[in-house]
Structures are given as structure tokens and as C-alpha cells.
N, C-alpha and C positions, 0 to 999 in steps of 0.2 A: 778082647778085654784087656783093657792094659792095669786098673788099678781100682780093687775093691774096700771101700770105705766101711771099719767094723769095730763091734765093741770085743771085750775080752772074751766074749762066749767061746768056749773052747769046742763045743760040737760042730759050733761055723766056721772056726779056723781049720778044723778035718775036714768038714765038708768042701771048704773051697781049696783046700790045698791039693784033695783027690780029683776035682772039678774044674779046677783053673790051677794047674800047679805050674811052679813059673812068674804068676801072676802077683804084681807090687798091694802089698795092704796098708791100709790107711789107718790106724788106730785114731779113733774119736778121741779127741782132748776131752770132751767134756764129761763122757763115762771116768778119762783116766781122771780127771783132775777131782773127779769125787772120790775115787777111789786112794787117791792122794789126802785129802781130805781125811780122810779116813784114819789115817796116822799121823794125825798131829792134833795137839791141846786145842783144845776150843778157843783161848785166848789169844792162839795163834795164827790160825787159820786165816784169816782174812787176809793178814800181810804177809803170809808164805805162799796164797794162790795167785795175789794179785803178781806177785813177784814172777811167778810160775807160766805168766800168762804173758809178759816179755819175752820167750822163748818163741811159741807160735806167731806172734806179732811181731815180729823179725822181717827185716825187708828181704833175707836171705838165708839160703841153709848154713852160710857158714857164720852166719852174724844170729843163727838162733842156736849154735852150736855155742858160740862163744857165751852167750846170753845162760845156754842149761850149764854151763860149766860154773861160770859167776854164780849161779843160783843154787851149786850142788856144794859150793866151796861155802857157800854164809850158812846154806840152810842143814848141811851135812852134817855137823856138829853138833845142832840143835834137834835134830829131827831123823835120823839116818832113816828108818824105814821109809818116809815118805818120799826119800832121795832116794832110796833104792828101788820104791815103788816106780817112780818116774824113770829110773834108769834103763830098768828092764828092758822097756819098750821104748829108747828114744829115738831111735831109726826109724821103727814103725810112725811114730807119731811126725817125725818131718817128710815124710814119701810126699805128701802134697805141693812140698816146693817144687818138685820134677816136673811140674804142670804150670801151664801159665797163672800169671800171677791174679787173674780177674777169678780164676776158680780158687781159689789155696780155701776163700773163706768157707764157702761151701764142702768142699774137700775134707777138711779137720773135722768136722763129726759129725756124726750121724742122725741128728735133728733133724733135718728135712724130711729124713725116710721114716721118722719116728712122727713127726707132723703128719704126714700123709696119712698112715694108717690109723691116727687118733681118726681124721676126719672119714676116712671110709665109715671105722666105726661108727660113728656117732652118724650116717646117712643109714644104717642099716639097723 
């Protein structure tokens, strides 16, 4: 296993880290970006996620590195938790580039695996 795609659950980050330790984690933009959300004005939000979302959409890790910097340097000011929230994890959140470029989209979060289980559900 070379790289596990996860949200902030901290019971899963123990469990894989005693179970695959070693192994690259993928933090979900789309958990983190709500969670970013999260700390900022409602009047805000719109044009500090879209902004936030140039980062991942980066044709490269080093042009999505330059991209969260631009983004930490306008929105820092204005919003610091929500820049500190995205900072925390912004390693974790570019691991996908390591991967060919036909996966990155898949790779960044965890929808897929959260789609699959609605539709079990709902066959059971």
C-alpha cells in the first residue's frame, strides 16, 4: 500500500499509522475545505474557497505550493484561523501529486469511498 486517502478522523489516522506505518496519507480537500469554511464570515466564504481551490488544481506540487502561499499571504490577514486551518495539513493535502496526474482527481478526497457506501446503504 503505498497511499491512504482520509478525512481528519483521528481514530483512523492511529489506526493506520499502527497498520500501515510508513505509509503516504492523502487528506480530503473536501472534508478540509469545509472545515475551512468553518472559520470564516459567511460573506466571505465563497471567494476565500474558490481562491483555496487554485491550490489543488495546480498542474504541479510546486505551482500548488506557490498557489497556498499566494492564498495564505491575501487571506492571512483577513482570516488567520482559516489559513492556519489549511496550513496544518498542507503536505498531507498535496501527497496526491506523487501519483500520476490521471489520478490526483480522485486521490484528493474521499467521495468515491463516501458514494459507494451511501449506495450499499441504500441496496440494504
Amino acid at each position: 500500500m503505498k497511499l491512504v486517502v482520509i478525512d481528519g478522523n483521528k481514530g483512523l489516522r492511529n489506526a493506520i499509522k499502527l497498520v500501515y506505518p510508513g505509509v503516504d496519507k492523502q487528506r480530503c480537500w473536501a472534508h478540509k475545505l469545509r472545515n475551512v469554511t468553518n472559520k470564516i464570515p459567511k460573506k466571505l466564504q465563497k471567494i476565500c474557497i474558490n481562491e483555496a481551490r487554485d491550490i489543488y488544481e495546480a498542474e504541479s506540487y510546486k505551482e500548488a505550493i506557490w498557489n497556498f502561499k499566494r492564498w495564505a499571504r491575501i487571506w492571512g490577514p483577513v482570516v488567520p484561523e482559516a489559513v492556519e486551518c489549511l496550513e496544518e495539513d498542507i503536505e498531507e493535502l498535496l501527497n496526491f501529486f506523487s501519483y500520476p496526474q490521471e489520478d490526483w482527481k480522485r486521490l484528493r478526497t474521499t467521495n468515491i469511498i463516501e458514494r459507494v457506501f451511501r449506495e450499499v446503504r441504500r441496496r440494504t
